[in-house]
DOTORMAR-500296 format. One record per residue (C-alpha): residue number from 0; residue in three letters; chain; z, x, y negated. Coordinates in Angstrom, 1 decimal. Last residue first. Layout:
{NUM,ALA,A,{Z,X,Y}};
...
***
This chain:
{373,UNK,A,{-0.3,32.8,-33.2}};
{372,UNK,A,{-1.9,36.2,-33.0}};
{371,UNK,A,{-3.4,35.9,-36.3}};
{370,UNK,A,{-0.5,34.5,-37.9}};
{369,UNK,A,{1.9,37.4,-36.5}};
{368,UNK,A,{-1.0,39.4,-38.3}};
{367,UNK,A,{-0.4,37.5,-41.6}};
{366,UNK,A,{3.1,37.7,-41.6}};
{365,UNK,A,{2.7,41.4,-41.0}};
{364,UNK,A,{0.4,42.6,-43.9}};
{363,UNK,A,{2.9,39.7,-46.1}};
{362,UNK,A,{5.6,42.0,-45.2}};
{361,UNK,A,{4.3,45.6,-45.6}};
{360,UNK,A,{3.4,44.2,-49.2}};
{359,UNK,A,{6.8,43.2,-49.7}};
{358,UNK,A,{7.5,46.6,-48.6}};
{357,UNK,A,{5.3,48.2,-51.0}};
{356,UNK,A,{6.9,46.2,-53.7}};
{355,UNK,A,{10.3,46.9,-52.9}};
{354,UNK,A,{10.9,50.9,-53.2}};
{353,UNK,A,{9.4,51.0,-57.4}};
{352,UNK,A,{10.4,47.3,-57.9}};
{351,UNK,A,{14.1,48.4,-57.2}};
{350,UNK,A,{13.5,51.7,-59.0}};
{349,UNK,A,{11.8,49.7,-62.1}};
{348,UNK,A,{14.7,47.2,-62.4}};
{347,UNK,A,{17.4,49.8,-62.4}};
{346,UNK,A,{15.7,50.7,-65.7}};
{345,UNK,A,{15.6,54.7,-65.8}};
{344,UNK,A,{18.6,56.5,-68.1}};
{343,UNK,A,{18.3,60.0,-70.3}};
{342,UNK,A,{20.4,62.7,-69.6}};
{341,UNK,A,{19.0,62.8,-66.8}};
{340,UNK,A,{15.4,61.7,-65.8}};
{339,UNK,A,{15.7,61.2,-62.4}};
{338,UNK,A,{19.8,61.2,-62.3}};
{337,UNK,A,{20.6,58.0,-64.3}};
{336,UNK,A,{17.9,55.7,-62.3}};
{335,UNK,A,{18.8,57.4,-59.1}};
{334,UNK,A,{22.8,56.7,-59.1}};
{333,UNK,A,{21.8,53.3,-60.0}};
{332,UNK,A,{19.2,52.7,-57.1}};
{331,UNK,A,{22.6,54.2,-54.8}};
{330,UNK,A,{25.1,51.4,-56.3}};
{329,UNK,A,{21.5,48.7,-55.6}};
{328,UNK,A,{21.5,49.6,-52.1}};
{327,UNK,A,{25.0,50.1,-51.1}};
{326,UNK,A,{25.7,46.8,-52.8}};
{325,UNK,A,{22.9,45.0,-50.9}};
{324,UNK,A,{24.1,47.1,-47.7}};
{323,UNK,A,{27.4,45.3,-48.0}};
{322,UNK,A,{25.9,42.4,-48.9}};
{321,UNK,A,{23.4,42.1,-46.0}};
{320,UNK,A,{26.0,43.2,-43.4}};
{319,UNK,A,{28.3,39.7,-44.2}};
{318,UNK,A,{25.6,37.5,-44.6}};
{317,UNK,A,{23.8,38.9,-41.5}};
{316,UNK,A,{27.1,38.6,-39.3}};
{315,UNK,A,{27.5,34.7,-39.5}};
{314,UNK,A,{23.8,34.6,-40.2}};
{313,UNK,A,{23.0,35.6,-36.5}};
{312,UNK,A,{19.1,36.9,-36.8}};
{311,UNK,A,{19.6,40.3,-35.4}};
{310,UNK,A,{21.9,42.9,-36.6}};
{309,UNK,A,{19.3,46.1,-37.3}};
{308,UNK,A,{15.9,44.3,-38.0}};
{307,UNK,A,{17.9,41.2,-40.0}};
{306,UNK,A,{19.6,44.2,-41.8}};
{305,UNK,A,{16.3,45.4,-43.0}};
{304,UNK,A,{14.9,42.0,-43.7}};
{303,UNK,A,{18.1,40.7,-45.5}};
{302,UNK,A,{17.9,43.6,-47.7}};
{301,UNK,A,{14.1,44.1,-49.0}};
{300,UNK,A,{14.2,40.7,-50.5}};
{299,UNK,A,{17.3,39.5,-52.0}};
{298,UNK,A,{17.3,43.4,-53.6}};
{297,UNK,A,{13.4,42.8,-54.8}};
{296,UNK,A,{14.1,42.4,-58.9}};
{295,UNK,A,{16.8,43.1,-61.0}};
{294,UNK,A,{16.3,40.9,-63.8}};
{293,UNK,A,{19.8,41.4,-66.2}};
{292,UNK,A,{22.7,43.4,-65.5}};
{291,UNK,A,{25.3,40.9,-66.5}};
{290,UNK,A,{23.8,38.1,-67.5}};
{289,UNK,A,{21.2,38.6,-64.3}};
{288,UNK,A,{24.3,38.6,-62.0}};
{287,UNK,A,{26.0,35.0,-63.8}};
{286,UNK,A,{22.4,33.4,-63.1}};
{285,UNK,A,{22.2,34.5,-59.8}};
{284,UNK,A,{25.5,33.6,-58.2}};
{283,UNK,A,{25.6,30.6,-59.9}};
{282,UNK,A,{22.3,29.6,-58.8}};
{281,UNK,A,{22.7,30.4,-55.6}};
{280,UNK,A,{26.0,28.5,-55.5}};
{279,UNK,A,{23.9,25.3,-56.7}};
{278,UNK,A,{20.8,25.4,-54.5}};
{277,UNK,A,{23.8,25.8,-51.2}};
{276,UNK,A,{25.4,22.6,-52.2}};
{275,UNK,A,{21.9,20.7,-52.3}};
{274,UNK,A,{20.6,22.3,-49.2}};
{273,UNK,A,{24.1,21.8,-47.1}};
{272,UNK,A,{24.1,18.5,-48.6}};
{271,UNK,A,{20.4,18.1,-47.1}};
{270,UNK,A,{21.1,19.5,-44.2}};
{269,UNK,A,{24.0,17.0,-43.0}};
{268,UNK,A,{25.1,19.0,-39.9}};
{267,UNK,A,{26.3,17.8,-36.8}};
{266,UNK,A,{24.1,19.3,-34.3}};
{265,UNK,A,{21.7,16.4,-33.6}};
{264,UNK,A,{21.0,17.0,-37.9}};
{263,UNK,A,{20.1,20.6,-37.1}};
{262,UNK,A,{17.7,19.6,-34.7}};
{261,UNK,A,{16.5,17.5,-37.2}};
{260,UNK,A,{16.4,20.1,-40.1}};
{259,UNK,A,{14.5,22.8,-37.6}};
{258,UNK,A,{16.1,25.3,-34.9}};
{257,UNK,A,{16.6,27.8,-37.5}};
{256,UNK,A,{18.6,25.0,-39.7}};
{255,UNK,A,{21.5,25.5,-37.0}};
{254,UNK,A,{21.9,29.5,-37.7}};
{253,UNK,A,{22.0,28.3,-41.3}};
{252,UNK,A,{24.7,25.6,-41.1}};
{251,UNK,A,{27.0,28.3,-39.1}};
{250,UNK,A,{26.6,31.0,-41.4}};
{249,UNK,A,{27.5,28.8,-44.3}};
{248,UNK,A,{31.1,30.3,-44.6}};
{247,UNK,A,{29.7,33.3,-46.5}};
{246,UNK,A,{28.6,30.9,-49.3}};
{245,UNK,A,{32.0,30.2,-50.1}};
{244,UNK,A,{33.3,33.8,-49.8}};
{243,UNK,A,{30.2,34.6,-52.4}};
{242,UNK,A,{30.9,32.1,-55.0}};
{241,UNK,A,{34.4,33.1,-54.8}};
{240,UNK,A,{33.4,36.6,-55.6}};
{239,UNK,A,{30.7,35.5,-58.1}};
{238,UNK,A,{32.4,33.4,-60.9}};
{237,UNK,A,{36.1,35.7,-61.2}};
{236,UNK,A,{34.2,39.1,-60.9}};
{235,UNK,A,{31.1,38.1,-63.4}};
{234,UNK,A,{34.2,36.9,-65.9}};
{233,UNK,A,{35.8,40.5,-65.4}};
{232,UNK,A,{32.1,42.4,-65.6}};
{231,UNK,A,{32.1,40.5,-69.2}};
{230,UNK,A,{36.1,41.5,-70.3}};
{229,UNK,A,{35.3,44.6,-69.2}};
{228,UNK,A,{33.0,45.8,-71.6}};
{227,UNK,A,{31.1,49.2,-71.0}};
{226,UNK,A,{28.0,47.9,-69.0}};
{225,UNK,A,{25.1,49.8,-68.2}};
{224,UNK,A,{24.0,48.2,-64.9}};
{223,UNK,A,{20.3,47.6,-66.0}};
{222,UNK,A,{17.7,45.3,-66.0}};
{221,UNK,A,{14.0,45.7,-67.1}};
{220,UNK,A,{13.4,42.5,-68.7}};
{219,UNK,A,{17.2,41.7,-69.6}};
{218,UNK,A,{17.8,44.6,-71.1}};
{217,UNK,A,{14.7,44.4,-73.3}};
{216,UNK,A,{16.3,41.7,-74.3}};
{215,UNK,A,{19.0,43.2,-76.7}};
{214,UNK,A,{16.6,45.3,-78.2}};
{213,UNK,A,{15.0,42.3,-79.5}};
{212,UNK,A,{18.3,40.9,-80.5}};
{211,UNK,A,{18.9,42.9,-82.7}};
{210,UNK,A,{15.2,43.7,-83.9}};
{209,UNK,A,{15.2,40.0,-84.9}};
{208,UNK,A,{13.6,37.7,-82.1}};
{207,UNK,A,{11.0,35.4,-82.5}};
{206,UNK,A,{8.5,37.4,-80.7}};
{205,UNK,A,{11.0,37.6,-77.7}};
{204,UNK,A,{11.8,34.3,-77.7}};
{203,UNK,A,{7.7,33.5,-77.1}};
{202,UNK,A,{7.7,36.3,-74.3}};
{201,UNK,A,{11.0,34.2,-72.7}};
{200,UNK,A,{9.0,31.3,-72.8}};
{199,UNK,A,{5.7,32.8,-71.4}};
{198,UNK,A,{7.7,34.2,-68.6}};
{197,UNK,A,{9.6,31.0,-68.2}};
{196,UNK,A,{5.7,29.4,-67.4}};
{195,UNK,A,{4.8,32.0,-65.4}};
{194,UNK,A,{7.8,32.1,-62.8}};
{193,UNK,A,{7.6,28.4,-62.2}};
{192,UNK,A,{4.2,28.5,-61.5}};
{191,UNK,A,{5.1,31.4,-58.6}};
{190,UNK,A,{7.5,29.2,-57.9}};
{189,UNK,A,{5.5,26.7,-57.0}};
{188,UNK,A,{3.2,28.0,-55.3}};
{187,UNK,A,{5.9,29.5,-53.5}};
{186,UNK,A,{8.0,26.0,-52.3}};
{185,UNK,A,{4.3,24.3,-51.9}};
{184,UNK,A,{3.5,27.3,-48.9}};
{183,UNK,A,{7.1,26.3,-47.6}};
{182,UNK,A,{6.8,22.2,-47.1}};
{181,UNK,A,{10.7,20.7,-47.6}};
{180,UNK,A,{11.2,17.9,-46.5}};
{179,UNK,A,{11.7,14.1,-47.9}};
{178,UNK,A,{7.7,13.2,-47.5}};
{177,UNK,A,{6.6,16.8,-48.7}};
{176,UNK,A,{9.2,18.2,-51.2}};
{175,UNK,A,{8.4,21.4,-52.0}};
{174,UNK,A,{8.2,19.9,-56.2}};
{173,UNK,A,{11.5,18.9,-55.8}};
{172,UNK,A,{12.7,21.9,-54.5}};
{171,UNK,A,{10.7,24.2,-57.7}};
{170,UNK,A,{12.1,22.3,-59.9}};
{169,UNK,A,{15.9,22.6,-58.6}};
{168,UNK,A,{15.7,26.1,-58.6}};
{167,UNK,A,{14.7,26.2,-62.5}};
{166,UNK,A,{17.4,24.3,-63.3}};
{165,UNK,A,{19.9,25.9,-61.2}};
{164,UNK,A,{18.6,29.3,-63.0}};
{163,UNK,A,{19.0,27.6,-66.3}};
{162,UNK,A,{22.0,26.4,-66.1}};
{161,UNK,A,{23.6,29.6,-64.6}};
{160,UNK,A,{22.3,31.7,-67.3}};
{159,UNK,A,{23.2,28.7,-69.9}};
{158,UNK,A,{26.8,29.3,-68.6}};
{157,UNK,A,{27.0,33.1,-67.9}};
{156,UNK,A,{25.8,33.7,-71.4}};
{155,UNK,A,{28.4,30.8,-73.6}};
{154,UNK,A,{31.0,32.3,-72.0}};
{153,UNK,A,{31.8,35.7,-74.0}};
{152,UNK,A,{29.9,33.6,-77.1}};
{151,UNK,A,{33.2,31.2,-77.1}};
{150,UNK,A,{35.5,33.6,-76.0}};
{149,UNK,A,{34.7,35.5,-79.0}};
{148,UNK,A,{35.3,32.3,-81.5}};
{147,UNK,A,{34.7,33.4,-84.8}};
{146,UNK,A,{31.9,31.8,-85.1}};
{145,UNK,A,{33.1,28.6,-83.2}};
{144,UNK,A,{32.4,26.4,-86.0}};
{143,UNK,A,{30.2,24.3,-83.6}};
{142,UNK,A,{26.9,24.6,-85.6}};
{141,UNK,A,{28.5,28.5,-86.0}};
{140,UNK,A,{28.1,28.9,-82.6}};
{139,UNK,A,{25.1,27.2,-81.7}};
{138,UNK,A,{23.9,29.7,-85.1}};
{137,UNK,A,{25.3,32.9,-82.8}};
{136,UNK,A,{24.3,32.0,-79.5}};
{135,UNK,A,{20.5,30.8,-80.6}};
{134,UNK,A,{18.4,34.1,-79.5}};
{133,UNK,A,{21.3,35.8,-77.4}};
{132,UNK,A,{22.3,32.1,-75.4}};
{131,UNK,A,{18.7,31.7,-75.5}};
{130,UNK,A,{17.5,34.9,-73.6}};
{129,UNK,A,{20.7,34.1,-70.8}};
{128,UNK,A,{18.8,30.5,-70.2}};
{127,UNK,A,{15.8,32.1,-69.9}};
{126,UNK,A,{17.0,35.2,-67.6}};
{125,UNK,A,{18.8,32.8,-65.3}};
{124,UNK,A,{15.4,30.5,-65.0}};
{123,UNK,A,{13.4,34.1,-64.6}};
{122,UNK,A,{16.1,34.9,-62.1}};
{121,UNK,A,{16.1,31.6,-60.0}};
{120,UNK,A,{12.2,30.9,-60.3}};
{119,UNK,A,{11.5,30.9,-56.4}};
{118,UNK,A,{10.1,34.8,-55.8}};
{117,UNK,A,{13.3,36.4,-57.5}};
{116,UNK,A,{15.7,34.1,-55.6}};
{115,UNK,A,{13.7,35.4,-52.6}};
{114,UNK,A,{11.7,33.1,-49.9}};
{113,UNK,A,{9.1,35.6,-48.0}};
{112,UNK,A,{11.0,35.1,-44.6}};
{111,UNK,A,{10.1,32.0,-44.7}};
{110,UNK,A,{12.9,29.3,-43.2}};
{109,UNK,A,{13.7,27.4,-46.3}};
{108,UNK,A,{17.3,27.7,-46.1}};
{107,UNK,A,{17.4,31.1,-43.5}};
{106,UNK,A,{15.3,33.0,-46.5}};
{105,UNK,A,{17.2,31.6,-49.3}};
{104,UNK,A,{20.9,32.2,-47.6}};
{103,UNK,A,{19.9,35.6,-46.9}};
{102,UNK,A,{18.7,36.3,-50.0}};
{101,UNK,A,{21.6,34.8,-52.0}};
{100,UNK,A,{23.3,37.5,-49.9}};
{99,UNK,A,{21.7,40.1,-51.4}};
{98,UNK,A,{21.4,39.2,-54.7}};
{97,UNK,A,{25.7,38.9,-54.5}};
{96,UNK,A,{26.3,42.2,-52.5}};
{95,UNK,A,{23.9,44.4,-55.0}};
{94,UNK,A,{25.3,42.5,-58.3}};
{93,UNK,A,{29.3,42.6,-57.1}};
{92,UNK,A,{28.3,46.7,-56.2}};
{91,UNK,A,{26.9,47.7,-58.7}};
{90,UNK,A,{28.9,45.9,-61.3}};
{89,UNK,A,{32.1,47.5,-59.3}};
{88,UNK,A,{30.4,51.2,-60.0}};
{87,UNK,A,{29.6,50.7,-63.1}};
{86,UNK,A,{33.0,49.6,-64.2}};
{85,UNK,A,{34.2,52.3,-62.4}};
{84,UNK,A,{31.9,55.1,-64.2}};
{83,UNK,A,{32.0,54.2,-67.9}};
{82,UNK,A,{35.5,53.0,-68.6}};
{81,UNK,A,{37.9,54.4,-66.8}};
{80,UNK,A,{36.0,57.3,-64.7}};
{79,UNK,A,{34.8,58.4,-68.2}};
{78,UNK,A,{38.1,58.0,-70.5}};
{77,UNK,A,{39.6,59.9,-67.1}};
{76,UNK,A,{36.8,62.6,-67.5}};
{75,UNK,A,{37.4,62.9,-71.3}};
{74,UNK,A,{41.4,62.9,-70.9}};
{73,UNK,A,{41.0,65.7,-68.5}};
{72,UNK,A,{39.0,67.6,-70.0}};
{71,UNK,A,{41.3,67.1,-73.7}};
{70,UNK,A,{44.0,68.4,-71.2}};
{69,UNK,A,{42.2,71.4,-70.1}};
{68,UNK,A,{41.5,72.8,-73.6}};
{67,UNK,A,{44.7,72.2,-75.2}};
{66,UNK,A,{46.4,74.9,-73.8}};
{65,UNK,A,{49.8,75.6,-75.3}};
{64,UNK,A,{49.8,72.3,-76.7}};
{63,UNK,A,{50.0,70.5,-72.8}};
{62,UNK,A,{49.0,67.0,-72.8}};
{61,UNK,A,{49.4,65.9,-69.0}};
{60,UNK,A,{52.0,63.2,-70.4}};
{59,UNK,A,{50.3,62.1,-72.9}};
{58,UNK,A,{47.2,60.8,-70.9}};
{57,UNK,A,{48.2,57.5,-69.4}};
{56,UNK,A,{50.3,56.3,-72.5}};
{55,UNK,A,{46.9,57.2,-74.4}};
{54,UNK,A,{44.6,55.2,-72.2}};
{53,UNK,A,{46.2,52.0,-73.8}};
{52,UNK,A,{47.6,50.4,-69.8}};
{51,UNK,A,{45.2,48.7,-67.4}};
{50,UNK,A,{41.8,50.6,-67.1}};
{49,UNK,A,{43.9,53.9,-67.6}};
{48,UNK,A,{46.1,53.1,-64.8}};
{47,UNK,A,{42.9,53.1,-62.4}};
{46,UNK,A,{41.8,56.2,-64.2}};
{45,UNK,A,{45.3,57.8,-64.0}};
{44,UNK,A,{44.8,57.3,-60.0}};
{43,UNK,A,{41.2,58.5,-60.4}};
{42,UNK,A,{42.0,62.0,-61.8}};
{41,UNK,A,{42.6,64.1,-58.1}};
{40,UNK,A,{40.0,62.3,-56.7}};
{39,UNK,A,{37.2,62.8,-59.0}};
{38,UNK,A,{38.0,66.6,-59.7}};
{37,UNK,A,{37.9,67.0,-56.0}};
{36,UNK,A,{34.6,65.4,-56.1}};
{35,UNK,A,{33.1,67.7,-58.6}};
{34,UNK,A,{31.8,65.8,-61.5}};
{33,UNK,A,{28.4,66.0,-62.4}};
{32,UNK,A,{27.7,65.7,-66.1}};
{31,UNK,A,{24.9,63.1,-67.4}};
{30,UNK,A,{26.3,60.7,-64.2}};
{29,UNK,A,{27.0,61.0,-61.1}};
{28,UNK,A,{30.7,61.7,-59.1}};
{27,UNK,A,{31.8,58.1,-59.5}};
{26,UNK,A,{28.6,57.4,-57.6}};
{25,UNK,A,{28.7,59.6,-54.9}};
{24,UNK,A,{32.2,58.0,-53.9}};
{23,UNK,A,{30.5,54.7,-53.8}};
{22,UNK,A,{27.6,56.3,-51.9}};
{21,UNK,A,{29.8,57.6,-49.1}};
{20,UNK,A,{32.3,54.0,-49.3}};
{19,UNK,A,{28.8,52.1,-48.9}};
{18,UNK,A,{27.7,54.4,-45.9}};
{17,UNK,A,{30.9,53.7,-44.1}};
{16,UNK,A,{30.5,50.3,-44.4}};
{15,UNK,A,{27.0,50.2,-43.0}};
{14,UNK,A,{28.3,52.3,-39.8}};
{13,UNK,A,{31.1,49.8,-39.2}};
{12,UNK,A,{29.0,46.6,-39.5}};
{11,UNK,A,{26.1,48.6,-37.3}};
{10,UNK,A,{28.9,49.9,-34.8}};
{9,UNK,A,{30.3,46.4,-35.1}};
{8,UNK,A,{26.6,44.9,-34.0}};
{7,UNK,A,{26.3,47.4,-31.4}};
{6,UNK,A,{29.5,46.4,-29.8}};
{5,UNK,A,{28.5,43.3,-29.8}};
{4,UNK,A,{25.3,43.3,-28.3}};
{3,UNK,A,{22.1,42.6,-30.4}};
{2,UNK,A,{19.6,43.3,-27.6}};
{1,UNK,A,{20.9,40.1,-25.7}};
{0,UNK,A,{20.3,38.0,-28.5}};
***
């Protein structure tokens, strides 16, 4: 630990932070117009009070009938900030800092720095569950006589997404299990089964769809942070953040499961609780992000090894760093995906797959070379 000082290790936090209020500020700026920053700063405190109050008790005041041009500008880019661009934004951000740290917590539970919640069934479990709440929502729903129950539907995603990414998660454990512990290359395989056989489902939804709901899960397939309702990103903000603060205070549990389960055990800590209560915040955290902004694939990967190279291998500072990088990350893939091919929009999904998959291959390149030397 000697080369990860502390002082270097608050520059880092510091310098990471900095960068995510830079790209933050780049990203209310983006979009099919470019908005000068001053513009930006000078119309976000009536887009803050938009997102609160009807937007027309916001705007009235600045209407001027003499010169109606700049006030209807105005009132567009505050409509805009309000509802298009900070919404955006804080989806970015609660998506990028929750896959991130689900990372972390994957790679330090199982020990392999190849574990992702992508890799071990979580998101294609979350994506299953969140396909059947579109596919059979609306009859469970009427089954129920809650048809004309909002609330019911608003809820009804972020529960079966969460049900079925536990579910999924918890397969693929038991199957790792090797005489009560957990054996890695089994954990994969499996996975990688796990992955195939939801895949297959979700195609077999997909064909039963109407075109409704077909288009609806293309969204889900290729992921996305278009969101315009902020009754969904508030239930994703009250499940993830304190989903999030809990899992951050498991930096402790993790630095002692590096040593090895028994070692850990010597220490104090009951691993397999920590396992068991850890599988079920992961899949919270997953399942709620992919109802929201559907696969996005390689974040939990990419992340925790690039802050892991920077910080060092302490999880009470890693879980911290990863997410605010994971939200830099994923706010900056965004800003990409709407700027490439402006005015039209690229799938999050593909950018993230796009910059991750070669450095999942630069992984397994040197795993197998640390092998060789071993």
């Amino acid at each position: 630990m000697s080369g990860y000082s502390k002082n270097r290790r608050r520059a880092l936090l510091a310098l990471l932070t900095m960068l995510l209020i830079v790209v933050a500020v780049a990203s209310l700026r983006s979009g099919v117009i470019a908005t000068p920053l001053s513009e930006v700063v000078a119309h976000l405190p009536a887009a803050i009070a938009a997102i609160f109050a009807p937007y027309r008790e916001v705007a009235a005041p600045g209407i001027d009938p003499v010169a109606p041009i700049v006030p209807i500008a105005r009132a567009q880019l505050i409509i805009i900030l309000a509802e298009i661009r900070i919404p955006r934004l804080l989806l970015g951000l609660l998506v990028g800092a929750g896959l991130a740290i689900c990372g972390v917590v994957m790679q330090g539970l199982f020990r392999n720095p190849m574990a992702d919640p992508g890799l071990l069934g979580v998101s294609s479990g979350a994506a299953l569950g969140a396909v059947l709440s579109i596919v059979f929502g609306g009859k469970l729903a009427a089954w129920w006589l809650l048809a004309d129950s909002p609330l019911f539907l608003l809820w009804l995603l972020p529960a079966m997404a969460f049900s079925g990414g536990l579910a999924s998660l918890w397969v693929v454990y038991r199957l790792s299990l090797v005489n009560g512990k957990t054996d890695i290359a089994t954990m994969l395989l499996a996975g990688i089964a796990i992955n195939a056989i939801l895949g297959a489902l979700i195609g077999l939804l997909s064909y039963i769809a109407d075109d409704a709901q077909l288009r609806t899960l293309i969204f889900w397939s290729l992921g996305s942070l278009e969101i315009t309702d902020w009754r969904k990103l508030s239930v994703a903000l009250l499940i993830i953040l304190p989903a999030l603060g809990w899992l951050a205070r498991y930096g402790d549990s993790l630095n002692a499961n590096l040593l090895g389960e028994r070692e850990a055990g010597h220490l104090g800590f009951d691993m397999e609780k920590v396992k068991q209560q850890l599988i079920v915040l992961v899949a919270v955290v997953v399942g709620v992000a992919v109802c929201v902004s559907g696969v996005i694939g390689f974040v939990g990967l990419v992340v925790p090894h690039l802050i892991r190279l920077l910080i060092g291998p302490d999880h009470r500072l890693l879980l911290p760093a990863a997410a605010i990088f994971g939200a830099t990350l994923l706010v900056a893939a965004d800003m990409i995906a709407r700027s490439v091919a402006a005015p039209a929009e690229i799938p999050i999904g593909l950018i993230t797959a796009i910059l991750g998959g070669p450095f999942f291959l630069w992984l397994l390149v040197r795993y197998h070379r640390a092998k060789s030397r071993a």
